[in-house]
C-alpha positions in Angstrom: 15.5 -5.7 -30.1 14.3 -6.3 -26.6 11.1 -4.6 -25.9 10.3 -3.9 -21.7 7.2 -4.5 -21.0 4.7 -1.3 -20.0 4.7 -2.3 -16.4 8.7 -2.2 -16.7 8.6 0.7 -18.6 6.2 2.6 -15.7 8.3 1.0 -12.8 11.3 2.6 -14.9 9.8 6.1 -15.2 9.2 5.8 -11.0 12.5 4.9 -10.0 13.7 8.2 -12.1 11.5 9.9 -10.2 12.7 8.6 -6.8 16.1 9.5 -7.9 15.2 13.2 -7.6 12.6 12.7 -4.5 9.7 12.2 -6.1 8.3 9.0 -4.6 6.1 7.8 -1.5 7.9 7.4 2.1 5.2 5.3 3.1 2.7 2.6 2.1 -0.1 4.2 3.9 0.7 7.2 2.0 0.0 5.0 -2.2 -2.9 3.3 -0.5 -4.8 6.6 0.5 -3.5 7.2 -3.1 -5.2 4.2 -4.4 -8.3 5.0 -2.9 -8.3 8.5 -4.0 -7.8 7.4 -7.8 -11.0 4.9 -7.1 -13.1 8.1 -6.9 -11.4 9.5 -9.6 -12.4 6.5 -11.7 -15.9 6.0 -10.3 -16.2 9.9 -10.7 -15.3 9.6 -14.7 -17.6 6.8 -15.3 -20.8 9.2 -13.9 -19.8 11.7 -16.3 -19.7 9.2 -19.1 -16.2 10.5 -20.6 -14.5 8.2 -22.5 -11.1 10.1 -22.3 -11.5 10.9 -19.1 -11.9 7.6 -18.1 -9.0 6.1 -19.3 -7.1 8.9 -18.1 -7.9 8.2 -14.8 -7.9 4.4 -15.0 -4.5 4.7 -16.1 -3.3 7.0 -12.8 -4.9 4.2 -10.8 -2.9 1.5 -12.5 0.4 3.0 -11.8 -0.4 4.3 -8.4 -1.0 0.3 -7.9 2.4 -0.5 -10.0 3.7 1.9 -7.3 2.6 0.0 -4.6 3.7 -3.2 -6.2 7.1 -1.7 -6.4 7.0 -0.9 -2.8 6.4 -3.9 -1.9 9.0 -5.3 -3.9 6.9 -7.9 -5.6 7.2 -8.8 -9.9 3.4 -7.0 -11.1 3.6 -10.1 -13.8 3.8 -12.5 -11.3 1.0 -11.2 -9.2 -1.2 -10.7 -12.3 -0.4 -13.9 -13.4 -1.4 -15.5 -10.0 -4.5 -13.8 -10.4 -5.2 -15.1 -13.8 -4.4 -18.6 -12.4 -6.9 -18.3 -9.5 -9.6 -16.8 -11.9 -9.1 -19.3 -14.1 -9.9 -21.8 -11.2 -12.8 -20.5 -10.2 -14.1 -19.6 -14.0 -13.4 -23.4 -14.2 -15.4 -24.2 -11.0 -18.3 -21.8 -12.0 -18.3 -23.6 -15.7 -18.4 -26.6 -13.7 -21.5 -25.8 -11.4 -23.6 -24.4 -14.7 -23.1 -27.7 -16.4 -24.3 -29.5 -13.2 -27.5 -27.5 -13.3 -27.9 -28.5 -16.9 -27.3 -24.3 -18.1 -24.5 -22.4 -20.3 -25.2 -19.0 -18.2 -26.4 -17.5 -15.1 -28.5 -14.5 -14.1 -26.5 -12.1 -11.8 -28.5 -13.5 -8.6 -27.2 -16.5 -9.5 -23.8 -16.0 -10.3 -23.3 -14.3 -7.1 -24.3 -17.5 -5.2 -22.1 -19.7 -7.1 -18.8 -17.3 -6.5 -19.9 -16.7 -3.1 -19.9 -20.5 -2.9 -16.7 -21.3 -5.0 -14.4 -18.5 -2.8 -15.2 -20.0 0.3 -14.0 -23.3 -1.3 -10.9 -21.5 -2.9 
């Protein structure tokens, strides 16, 4: 059996729904989305709701599959590009602790070193 992956599954489920009208005309339009499910999120975490929470995580992750989709770009590929350049600079941070002779840094600290490593990446 060939399982589709949930981000094929979701850009399935929004292509149905474009069928019948039921899709953005404009990008402007899912990034004022976007921004809107942010607050959502933000929103759920003050009120500490667990439920809530993933609720509204989840309508932020499609509304950013949307985009993807938009855009016509693969949302594996561009995750896995983003685990390839995190890995780099978790790599480069790694590096830079065992430099300084330490396994971990404070949060003042780790700022500075991935201030430092994106302007190098």
């Amino acid at each position: 059996m060939n399982e589709k992956s949930v981000f094929k599954q979701s850009i399935d489920l929004q292509l149905a729904a474009k069928e019948i009208g039921l899709d953005w005309l404009e990008i402007s339009g899912i990034l004022s989305k976007i921004h809107e499910e942010t607050i959502e999120v933000e929103d759920a975490i003050q009120k500490n709701s667990s439920e809530h929470i993933k609720e509204e995580l989840g309508d932020l992750l499609f509304t950013i599959l949307c985009l993807i989709r938009h855009l016509d770009y693969s949302p594996e590929e561009i995750l896995e590009q983003a685990n390839m350049k995190f890995k780099k600079r978790y790599e480069m941070v790694l590096d830079i602790l065992n430099e300084r002779g330490k396994k971990f840094a404070d949060a003042d600290e780790m700022m500075d070193i991935w201030q430092t490593i994106k302007k190098q990446y």
